[in-house]
N, C-alpha and C positions, 0 to 999 in steps of 0.2 A: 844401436842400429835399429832405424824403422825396417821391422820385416812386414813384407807383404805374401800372404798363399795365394798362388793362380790355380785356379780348377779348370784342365782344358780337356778334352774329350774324348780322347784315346782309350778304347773298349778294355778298360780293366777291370778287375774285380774288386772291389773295394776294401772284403775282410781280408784282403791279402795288402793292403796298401799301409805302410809306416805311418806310425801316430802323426799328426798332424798336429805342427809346433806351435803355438801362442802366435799370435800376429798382430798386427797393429789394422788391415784390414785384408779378405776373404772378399777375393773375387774371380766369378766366375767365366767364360769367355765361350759362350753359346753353349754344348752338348754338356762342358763339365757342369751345366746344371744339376743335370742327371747324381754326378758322383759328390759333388757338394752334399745334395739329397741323404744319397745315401750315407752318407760320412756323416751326416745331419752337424752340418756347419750352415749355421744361415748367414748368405754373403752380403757383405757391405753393395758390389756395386756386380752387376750382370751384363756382358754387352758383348754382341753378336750379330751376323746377319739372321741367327736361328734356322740355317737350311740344314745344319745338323739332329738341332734339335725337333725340329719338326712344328715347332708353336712357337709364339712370341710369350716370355711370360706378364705377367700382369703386375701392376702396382700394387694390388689388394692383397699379391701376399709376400710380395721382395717391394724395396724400399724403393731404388735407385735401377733404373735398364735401361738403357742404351740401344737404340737397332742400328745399325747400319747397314749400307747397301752391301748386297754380292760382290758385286763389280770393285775391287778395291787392291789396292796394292798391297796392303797387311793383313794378316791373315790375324782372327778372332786372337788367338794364345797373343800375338804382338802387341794388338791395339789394348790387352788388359796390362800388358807388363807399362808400356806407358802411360797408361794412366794412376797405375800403382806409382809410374815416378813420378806423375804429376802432385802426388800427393805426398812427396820428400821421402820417399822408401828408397831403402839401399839394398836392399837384401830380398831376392824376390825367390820363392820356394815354387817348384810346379810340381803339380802330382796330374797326372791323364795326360803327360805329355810325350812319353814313351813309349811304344807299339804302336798297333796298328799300322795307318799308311803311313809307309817308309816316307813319301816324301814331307810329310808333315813331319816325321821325328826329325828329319837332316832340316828342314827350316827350323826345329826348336833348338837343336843345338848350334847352329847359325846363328841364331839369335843373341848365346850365351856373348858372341862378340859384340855386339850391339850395344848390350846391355853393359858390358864392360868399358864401350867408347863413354858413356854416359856413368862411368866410375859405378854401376849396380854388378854387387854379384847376383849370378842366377845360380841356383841350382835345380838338376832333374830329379825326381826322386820317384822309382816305382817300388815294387817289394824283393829287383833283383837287381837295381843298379840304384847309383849316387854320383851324379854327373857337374861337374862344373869346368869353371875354365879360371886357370894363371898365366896373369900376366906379369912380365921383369920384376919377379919380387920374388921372396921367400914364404915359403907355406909349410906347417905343419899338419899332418895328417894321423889320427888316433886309429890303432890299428883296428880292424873289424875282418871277419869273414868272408872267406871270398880271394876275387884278385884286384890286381892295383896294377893299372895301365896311364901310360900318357901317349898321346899322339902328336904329333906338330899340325894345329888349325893351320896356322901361317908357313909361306914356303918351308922358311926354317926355324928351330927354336934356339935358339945359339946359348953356349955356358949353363949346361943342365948338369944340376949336380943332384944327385939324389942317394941320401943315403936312411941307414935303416932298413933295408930292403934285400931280398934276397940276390937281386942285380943290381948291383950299383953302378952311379954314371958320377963319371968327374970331366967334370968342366967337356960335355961333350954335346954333337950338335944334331938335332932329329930332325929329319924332313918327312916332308906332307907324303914324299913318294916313297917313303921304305919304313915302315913301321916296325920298328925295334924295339918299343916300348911295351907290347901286349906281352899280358898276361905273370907280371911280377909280383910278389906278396911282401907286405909288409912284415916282417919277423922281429921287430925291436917295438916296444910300447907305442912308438909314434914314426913315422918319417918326415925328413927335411927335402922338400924339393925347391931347388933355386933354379929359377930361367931367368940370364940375363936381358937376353931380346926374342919377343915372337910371342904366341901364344900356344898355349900349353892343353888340353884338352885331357884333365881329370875323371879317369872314370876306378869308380867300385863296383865289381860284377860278380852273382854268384853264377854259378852254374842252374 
């Protein structure tokens, strides 16, 4: 799998943020300049309108930057995740793309479908969540700390079976409008979650 790390901008703290996995390329998308920085990962490619960051950075000390305008239909975190598929990544990791403005998280986890039309997984990853999305297929999940939630992205997620866990689901159907899936824990070495049709919304959450 080409993995690619996206650095987006969302005011975290860094020595709190999970090691940062091996990549094929490190790219940043305007502010997560900043947390790249500090992470001191130096990114392959930079691109932004910079109204976050506040400067445009220079060639003299990042290789490859990108500006683009304000005015645009995608927002910096997008326009890096497709570029990372432009470059045959399947596997796209974000770190700064959770807190801060709510409406930038709900456009990052939007996105998780986007990214899934175009066969990429995404995942979120801060130092209190672990966010992805499943779609009609079978997923194993290694137990960790915390809780284990699914929501239905899609009106509904139909044939969700999950077991391993301390609520288990057989062959049953979650809608976007009644959320039944919060706050379940994995209690067996790993869980099986099957969704036959819809998308699924995987989160890991401490307190």
């Amino acid at each position: 799998m080409n993995r690619a790390v996206i650095f987006a901008g969302a005011p975290v703290q860094p020595k709190l943020q999970p090691p940062v996995p091996k990549a094929s390329y490190y790219i940043c998308a305007d502010a997560g300049l900043r947390l790249a920085d500090a992470l001191q990962i130096q990114p392959d490619y930079i691109i932004g309108d910079f109204d976050s960051l506040q400067y445009v950075p220079t060639s003299i000390d990042y290789e490859k930057i990108k500006k683009v305008p304000v005015q645009k239909d995608e927002t910096d975190t997008i326009l890096a995740a497709q570029y990372a598929i432009s470059q045959g990544c399947t596997e796209l990791v974000f770190y700064g793309a959770l807190g801060g403005r709510i409406d930038h998280m709900i456009a990052n986890i939007q996105m998780l479908q986007m990214l899934a039309n175009d066969g990429v997984q995404g995942i979120l990853i801060d130092e209190n969540h672990w966010i992805t999305i499943q779609r009609n297929c079978i997923q194993h999940y290694m137990k960790r700390d915390g809780y284990f939630s699914l929501f239905a992205l899609t009106e509904q997620c139909k044939g969700v079976t999950m077991t391993g866990v301390a609520y288990p689901l057989q062959n049953s159907t979650l809608r976007s409008n009644f959320p039944i899936g919060v706050s379940n824990q994995i209690i067996e070495p790993e869980a099986t979650v099957k969704v036959d049709d819809g998308d699924l919304l995987i989160i890991f959450s401490k307190d």
